[in-house]
DOLUM-215364 format. One line per 2 residues: number of its first residue (from 1); for each residue x, y, z of C-alpha. Coordinates in steps of 0.02 Angstrom, whole numbers, plus 50000, padded with zeros to 5 digits. Example, Ala and Ser with C-alpha at 12.3 -4.5 7.8 and 13.67 -1.06 7.14 Angstrom:
residues 2
1) 50615/49775/50390  50684/49947/50357
END
This chain:
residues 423
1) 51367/49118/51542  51190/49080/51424
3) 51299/49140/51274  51461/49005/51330
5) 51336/48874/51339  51236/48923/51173
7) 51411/48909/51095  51447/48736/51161
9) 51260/48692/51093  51316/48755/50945
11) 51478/48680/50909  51398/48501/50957
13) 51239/48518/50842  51379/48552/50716
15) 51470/48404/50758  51324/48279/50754
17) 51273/48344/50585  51442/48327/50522
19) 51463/48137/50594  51282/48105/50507
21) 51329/48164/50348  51496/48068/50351
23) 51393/47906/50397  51295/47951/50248
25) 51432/47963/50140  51464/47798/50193
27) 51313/47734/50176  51283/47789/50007
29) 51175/47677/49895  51274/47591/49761
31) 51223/47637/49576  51172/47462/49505
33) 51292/47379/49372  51220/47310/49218
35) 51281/47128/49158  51390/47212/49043
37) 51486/47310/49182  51491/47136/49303
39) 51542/46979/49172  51735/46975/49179
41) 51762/47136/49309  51888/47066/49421
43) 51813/47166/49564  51653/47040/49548
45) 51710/46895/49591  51540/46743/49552
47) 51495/46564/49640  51357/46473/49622
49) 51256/46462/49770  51135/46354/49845
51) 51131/46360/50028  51039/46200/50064
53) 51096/46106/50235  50987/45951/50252
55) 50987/45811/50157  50833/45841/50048
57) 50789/46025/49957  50631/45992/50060
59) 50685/46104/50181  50719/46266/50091
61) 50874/46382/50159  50767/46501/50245
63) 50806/46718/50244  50886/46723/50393
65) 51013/46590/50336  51054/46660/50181
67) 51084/46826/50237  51190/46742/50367
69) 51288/46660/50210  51275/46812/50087
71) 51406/46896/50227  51526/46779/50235
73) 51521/46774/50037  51539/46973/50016
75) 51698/46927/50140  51782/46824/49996
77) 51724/46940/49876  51590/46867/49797
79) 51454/46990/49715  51373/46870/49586
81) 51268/46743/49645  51217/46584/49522
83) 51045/46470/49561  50997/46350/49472
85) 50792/46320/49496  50634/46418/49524
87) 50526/46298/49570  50572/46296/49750
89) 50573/46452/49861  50779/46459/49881
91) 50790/46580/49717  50669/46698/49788
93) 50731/46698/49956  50912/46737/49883
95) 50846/46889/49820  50745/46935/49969
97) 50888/46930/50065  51004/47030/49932
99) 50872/47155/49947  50841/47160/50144
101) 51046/47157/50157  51038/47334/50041
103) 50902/47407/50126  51012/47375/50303
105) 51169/47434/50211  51174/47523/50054
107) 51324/47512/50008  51291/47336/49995
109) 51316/47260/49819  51268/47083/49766
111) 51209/47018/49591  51107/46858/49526
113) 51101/46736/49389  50934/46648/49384
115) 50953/46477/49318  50791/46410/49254
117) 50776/46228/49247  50749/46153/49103
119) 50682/45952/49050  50639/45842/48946
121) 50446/45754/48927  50461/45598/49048
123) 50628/45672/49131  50704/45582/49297
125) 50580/45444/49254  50634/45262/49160
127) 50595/45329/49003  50623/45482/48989
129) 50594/45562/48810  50740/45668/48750
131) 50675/45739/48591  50501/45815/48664
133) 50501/45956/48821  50437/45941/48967
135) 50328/46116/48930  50216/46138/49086
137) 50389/46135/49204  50490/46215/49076
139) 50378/46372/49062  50345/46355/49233
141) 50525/46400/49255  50538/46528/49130
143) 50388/46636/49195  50474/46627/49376
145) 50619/46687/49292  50543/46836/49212
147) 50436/46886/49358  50591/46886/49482
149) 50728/46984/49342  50534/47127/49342
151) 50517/47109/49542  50716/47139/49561
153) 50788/47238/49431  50931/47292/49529
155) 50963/47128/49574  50935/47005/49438
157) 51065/47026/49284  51052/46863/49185
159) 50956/46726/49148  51006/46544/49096
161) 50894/46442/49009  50958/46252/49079
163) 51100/46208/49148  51165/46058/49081
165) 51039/46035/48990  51105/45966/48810
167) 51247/45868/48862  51215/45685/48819
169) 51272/45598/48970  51141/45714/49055
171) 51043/45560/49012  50895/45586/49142
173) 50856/45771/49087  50943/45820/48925
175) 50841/45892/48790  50876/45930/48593
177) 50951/46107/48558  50788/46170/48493
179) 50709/46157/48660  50841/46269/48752
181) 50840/46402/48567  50669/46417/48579
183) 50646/46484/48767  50822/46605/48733
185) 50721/46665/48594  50563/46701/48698
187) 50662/46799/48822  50754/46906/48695
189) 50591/46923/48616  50514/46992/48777
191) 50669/47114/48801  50621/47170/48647
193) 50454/47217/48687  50496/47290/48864
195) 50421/47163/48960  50586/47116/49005
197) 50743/47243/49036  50862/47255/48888
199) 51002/47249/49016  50972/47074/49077
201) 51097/46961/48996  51024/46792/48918
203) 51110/46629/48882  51120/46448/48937
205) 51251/46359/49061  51323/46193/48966
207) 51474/46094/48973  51599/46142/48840
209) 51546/46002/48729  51368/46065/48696
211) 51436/46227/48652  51531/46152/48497
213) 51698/46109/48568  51690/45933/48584
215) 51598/45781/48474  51544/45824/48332
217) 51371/45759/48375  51352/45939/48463
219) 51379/46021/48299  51193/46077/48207
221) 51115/46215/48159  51011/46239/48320
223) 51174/46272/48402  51231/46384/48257
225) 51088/46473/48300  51094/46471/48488
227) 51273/46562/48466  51182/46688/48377
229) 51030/46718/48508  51134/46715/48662
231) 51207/46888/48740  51345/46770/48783
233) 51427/46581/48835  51406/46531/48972
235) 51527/46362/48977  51573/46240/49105
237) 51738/46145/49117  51760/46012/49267
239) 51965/45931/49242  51926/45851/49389
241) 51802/45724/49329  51910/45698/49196
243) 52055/45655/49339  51942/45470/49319
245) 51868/45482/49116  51993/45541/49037
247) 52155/45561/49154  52281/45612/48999
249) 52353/45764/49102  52333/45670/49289
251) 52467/45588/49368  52647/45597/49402
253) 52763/45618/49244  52937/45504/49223
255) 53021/45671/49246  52912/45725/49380
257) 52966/45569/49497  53104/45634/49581
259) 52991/45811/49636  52930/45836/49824
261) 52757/45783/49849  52703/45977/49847
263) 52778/45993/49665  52714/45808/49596
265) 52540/45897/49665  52582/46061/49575
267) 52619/45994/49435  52465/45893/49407
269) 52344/46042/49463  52451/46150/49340
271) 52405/46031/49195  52206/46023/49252
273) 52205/46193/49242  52277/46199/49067
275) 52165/46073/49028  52007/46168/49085
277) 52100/46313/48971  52077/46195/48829
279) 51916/46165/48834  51876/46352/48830
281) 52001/46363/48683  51899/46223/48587
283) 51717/46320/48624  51793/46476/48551
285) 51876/46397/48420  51728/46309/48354
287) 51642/46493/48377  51759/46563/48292
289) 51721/46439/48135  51548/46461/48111
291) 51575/46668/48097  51537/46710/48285
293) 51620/46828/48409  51525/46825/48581
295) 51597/46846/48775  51644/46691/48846
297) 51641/46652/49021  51649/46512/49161
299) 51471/46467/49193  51529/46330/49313
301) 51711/46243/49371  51728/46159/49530
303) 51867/46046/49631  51770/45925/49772
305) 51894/45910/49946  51820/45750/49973
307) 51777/45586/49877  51756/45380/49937
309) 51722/45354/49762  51835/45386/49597
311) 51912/45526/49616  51965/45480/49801
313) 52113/45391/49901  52176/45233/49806
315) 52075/45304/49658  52112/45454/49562
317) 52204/45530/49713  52122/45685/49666
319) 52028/45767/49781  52055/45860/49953
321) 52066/46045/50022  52239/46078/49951
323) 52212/46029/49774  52027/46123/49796
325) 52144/46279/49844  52265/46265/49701
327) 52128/46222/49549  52030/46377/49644
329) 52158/46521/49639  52230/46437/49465
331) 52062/46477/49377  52033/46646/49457
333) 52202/46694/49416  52184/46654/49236
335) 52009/46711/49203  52040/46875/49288
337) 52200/46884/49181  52060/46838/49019
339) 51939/46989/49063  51830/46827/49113
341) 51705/46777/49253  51725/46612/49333
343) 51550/46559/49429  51648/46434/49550
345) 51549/46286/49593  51503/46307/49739
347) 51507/46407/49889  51466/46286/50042
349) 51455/46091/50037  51279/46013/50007
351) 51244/45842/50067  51069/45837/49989
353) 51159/45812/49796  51227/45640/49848
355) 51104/45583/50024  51150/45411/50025
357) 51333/45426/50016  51389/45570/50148
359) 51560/45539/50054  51527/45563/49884
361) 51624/45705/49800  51459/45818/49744
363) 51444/45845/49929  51595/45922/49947
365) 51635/46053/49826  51604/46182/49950
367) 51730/46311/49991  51654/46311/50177
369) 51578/46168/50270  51424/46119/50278
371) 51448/46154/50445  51527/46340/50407
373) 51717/46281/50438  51815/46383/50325
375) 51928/46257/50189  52100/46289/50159
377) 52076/46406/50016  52001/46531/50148
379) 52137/46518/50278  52217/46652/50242
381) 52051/46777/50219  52037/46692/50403
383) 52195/46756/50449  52160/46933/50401
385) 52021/46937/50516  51898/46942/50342
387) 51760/46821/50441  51762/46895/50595
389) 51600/46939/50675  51505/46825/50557
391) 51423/46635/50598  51347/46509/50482
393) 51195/46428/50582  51255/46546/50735
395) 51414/46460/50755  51581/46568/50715
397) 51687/46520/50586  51838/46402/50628
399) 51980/46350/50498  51949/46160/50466
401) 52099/46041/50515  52086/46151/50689
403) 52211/46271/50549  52346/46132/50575
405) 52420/46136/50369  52544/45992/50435
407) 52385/45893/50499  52306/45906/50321
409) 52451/45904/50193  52477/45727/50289
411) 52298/45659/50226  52328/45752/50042
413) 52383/45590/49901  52500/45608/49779
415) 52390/45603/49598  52378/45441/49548
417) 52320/45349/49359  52342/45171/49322
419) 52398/45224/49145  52545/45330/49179
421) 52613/45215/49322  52608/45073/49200
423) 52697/45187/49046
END
């Protein structure tokens, strides 16, 4: 009888260690990528993340929140986080989080571009001064940037100096190439002297017309030189400002009248998202001239679902959730098919960019809610059961529209431009 029941001991120690070791199997820690490995791996799918959900970046997204939000990004598929400032506590509390989320789970895997913030002397003032820095914030940023890529190596993989940052009609912040060459040259200076690892990736996040492909204006030396300093380009492409500025692919074709309303929408999106493809064919092309061959990805593209402005109803016709889902999977489908990243601007509406006007289209580039309400382009990870189990602000995730496509294909316009009605 002692020996039947040492057996049964026996066979159930066996059994525990062999569940324990399966869980830790599991559970194994994830060998860090470098940037190298991440920038244009379809399996890392990037956003740019903020997190903020009052209307002033007073209140800072706290841990809590942004592990809360981390989860329903790793549901999507996102592993590479963008920010873009240091100066408030959001950065650091992304990567606090990152790292808490590992240490619960290591098999967890998320990734972070630091954005350090970059002005000019006098910037967001009346007169600001474009051709001097504004050095005490711009270091300010720069050391932050360091210190977090040295305090989270496994985390941190690039850093952007600016975003935005030389673009002209940036015209409360921009600064003169030199400004933005100099502090890419510090940090590649300080990789080279180990203060900084050799594996974080260093460039700056600018519309495609400060990377050459545009005016002529952009084209100098200092930019020459930028192209040269950079580990790669980091380039931004919006088609759906240009739905208002400069609407020569918006709007329904002569040929295109007789289409449904899906297809006249199709169409449209189908021609933004050439457009965007454009721009990135003008940055490389202008690369390409001055004897440079460098990756290229998406820093930053982004379709709002909402606008009482320009690029709204009896406007532009442009925005709402099912032209955000079609300019969404268009540009995923063709940077993946480029061996590209595409940081998609943004991961959850932000009232805070645009407080005075709860309607205006830079609050609304979310793919969730601010409230967590899943868009239209995450129905279907809905459907699969992908958020299940997971809450933004402890409230579980709901489909907006109530998941009624009727309901919201009934509110979506057909794309309108005074221009090609009248040709």
């Amino acid at each position: 009888m002692v020996r039947g029941i040492n057996k049964i001991i026996y066979i159930l120690i066996i059994a525990v260690l062999a569940s324990c070791n399966s869980t830790e199997k599991k559970q194994k820690k994830v060998k860090p990528m470098i940037a190298s490995q991440i920038l244009g791996n379809p399996d890392y799918l990037a956003i740019s993340y903020g997190g903020y959900r009052t209307n002033s970046r007073d209140t800072q997204p706290t841990v809590k929140e942004i592990k809360e939000d981390l989860k329903l990004l790793g549901a999507i598929g996102i592993k590479v986080l963008r920010t873009y400032n240091l100066q408030l506590t959001q950065a650091s509390n992304v990567l606090k989080a990152i790292q808490e989320l590992k240490n619960e789970k290591p098999s967890f895997e998320m990734y972070v571009m630091l954005g350090a913030w970059i002005d000019c002397k006098g910037a967001w003032t009346e007169n600001p001064n474009h051709d001097l820095e504004d050095e005490v914030n711009n270091s300010s940023e720069i050391e932050k940037a360091v210190k977090l890529a040295n305090q989270y190596p496994e985390i941190v993989k690039i850093i952007a100096v600016g975003n935005e940052a030389m673009v002209k009609w940036a015209g409360s912040y921009f600064v003169q190439p030199w400004v933005i060459l100099k502090w890419i040259n510090h940090l590649q200076e300080l990789k080279n002297k180990d203060k900084l690892s050799k594996d974080v990736w260093i460039t700056t996040s600018d519309n495609f017309a400060s990377w050459g492909g545009g005016d002529v204006i952009y084209h100098n030396e200092d930019l020459e030189n930028i192209y040269k300093s950079v580990d790669y380009v980091s380039m931004h492409t919006y088609p759906m400002h240009d739905t208002h500025y400069n609407p020569v692919f918006w709007g329904v074709l002569p040929e295109e009248e007789g289409f449904s309303k899906e297809a006249k929408i199709n169409a449209s999106m189908q021609r933004a998202k050439e457009y965007a493809v454009s721009q990135y064919d003008s940055v490389k092309n202008y690369m390409k001239s001055i004897g440079i061959d460098k990756p290229i990805h998406i820093g930053e593209t982004g379709w709002a679902s909402f606008s009482n402005g320009q690029y709204g109803v009896n406007k532009a016709n442009a925005t709402d959730e099912y032209k955000e889902a079609l300019f969404y999977n268009a540009m995923r489908d063709w940077t993946a098919k480029e061996g590209m990243s595409c940081f998609f601007f943004e991961a959850f509406n932000e009232n805070w960019k645009d407080a005075q006007n709860p309607g205006g289209s830079e609050n609304h580039f979310g793919l969730f809610t601010l409230e967590g309400k899943a868009k239209y382009v995450l129905w279907n990870v809905f459907d699969k059961g992908g958020f299940k189990g997971l809450t933004r602000n402890g409230k579980s995730i709901e489909k907006t529209y109530n998941g009624d496509a009727a309901q919201l294909m009934e509110e979506v316009t057909i794309p309108y431009t005074k221009a090609l009605q009248e040709h």
